[in-house]
N, C-alpha and C positions, 0 to 999 in steps of 0.2 A: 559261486562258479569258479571263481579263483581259486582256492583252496583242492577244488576238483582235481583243478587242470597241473596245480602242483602235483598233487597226491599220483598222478599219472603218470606225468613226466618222471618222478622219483622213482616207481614200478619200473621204469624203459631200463635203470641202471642198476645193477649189481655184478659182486665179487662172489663166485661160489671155491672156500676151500676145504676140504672136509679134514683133513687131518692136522692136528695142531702139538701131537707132540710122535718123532720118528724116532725110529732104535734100531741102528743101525752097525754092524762092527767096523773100527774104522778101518779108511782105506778101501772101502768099498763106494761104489754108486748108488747114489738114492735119485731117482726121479720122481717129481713134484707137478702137480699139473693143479690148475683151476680153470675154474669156467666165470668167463663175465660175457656180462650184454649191455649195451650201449641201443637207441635209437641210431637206426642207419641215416635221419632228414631233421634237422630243426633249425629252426627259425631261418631258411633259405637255404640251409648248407647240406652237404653230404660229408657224415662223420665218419671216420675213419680213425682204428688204434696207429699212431706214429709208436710208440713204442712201450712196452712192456718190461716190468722189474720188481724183483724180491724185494722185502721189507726184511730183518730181524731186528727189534728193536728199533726201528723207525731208522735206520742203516739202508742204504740200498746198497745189496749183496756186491756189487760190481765194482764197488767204491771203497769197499773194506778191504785190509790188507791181508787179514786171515783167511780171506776165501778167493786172495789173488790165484786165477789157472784154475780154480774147481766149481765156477759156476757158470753153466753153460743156457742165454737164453734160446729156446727152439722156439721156431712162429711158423706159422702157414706160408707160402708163397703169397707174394704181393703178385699183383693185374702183372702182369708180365709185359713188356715196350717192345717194339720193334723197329729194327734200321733197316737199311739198306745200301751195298760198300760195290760198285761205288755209286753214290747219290746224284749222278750228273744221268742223263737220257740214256737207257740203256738200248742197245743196237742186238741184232742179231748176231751170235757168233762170238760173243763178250761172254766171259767170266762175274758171275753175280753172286753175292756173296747176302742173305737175308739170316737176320739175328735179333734171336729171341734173348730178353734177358729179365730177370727175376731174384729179388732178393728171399731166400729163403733159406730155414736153417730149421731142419736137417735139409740140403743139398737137395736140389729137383730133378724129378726125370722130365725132359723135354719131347714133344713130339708133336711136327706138323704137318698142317693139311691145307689143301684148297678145294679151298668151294666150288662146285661147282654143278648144285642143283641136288644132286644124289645125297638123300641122307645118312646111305651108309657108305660115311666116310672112309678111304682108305689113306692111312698114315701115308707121309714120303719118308718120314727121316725122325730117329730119335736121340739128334743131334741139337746141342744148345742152337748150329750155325747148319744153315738149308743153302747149299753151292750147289750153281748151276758151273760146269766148265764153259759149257758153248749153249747159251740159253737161245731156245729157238720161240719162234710167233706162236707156236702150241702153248708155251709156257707161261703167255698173259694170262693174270685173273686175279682171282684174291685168294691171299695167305693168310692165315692164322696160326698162331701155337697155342699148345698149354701147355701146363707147368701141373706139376704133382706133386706131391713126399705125403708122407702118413698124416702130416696133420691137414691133407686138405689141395685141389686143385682149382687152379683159376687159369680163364681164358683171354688171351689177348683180344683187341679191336683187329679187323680187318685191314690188311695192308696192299695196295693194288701193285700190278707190275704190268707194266705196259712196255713189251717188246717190239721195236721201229726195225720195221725189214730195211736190209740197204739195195738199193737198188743201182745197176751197173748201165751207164748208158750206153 
C-alpha cells in the first residue's frame, strides 16, 4: 500500500520541457517555456511555486556571468493583497485611497469591482489604485480586484469599507 501511495505522490510532480537543443542567430531573443505540476495540498499544507529558474549545466541561469541582463524569469500573477490609505475609520467626505498589488512578470493589467449581488459585474477602475475623492455612505461594500498578463489571472479576497456618516448637532 506504501509503495502505491508513493507511486502517486511521484505522478502529482513533474517538469515538461520539449526542446533540448535551440538555433538561434545571435543577438536575437529566444523564448523558453515548460510546464510542471506540483500537488496543490499535502500532508496539511497548501503548496505553492516560491520561485522558478533555468539549469545549463547544473548553473542556475541568473547566477552566471555570461547571461548577466539576458535572462528574463516571466511567472503568472501571484493572489494579489489589498490595502487601504488611510487605514484609520473612514468618515464621509474623506479621500480613500484602496490598492491592489501583485507580483507578476510580464507586468499586470488591474481592474476592480464590487460586489454587490449582480453577477454581471461592472468594472470601476483599471487602475493598480481605486480613489474615492469624497467617499460617500453609497460607497460601503466589498471590493475585489484582479490581476491579468498572458500567463494567467488571479483574484484577490474581498476587502470591506464601511463609510461612518458625520452627523452635525
Amino acid at each position: 500500500m506504501a509503495a502505491k501511495a508513493l507511486e502517486k505522490l511521484q505522478d502529482d510532480w513533474g517538469v515538461t520541457f520539449t526542446s533540448t537543443q535551440i538555433c538561434v542567430v545571435k543577438g536575437s531573443t529566444v523564448e523558453m517555456s515548460c510546464n510542471y505540476k506540483h500537488p496543490t495540498y499535502m500532508d496539511g499544507y497548501y503548496l505553492t511555486v516560491q520561485k522558478t529558474f533555468w539549469f545549463k549545466d547544473s548553473v542556475d541561469l541568473t547566477t552566471d556571468e555570461a547571461y548577466t541582463d539576458r535572462v528574463e524569469y516571466r511567472y503568472a500573477p501571484k493572489r494579489p493583497s489589498l490595502s487601504v490609505s488611510p487605514s484609520a475609520e473612514i468618515m464621509e467626505g474623506s479621500s480613500v485611497t484602496l490598492t491592489c498589488s501583485s507580483d507578476a512578470n510580464p507586468a499586470a493589467n488591474y481592474t476592480w469591482y464590487k460586489r454587490n449581488g449582480n453577477p454581471a459585474l461592472q468594472s470601476l477602475s483599471n487602475e493598480s489604485q481605486l480613489i474615492f475623492s469624497s467617499i460617500q455612505s453609497s460607497d460601503s461594500g466589498l471590493y475585489y480586484c484582479t490581476v491579468e498578463n498572458v500567463l494567467g489571472k488571479r483574484t484577490s479576497g474581498d476587502f470591506g469599507i464601511d463609510v461612518k456618516c458625520e452627523y452635525s448637532s
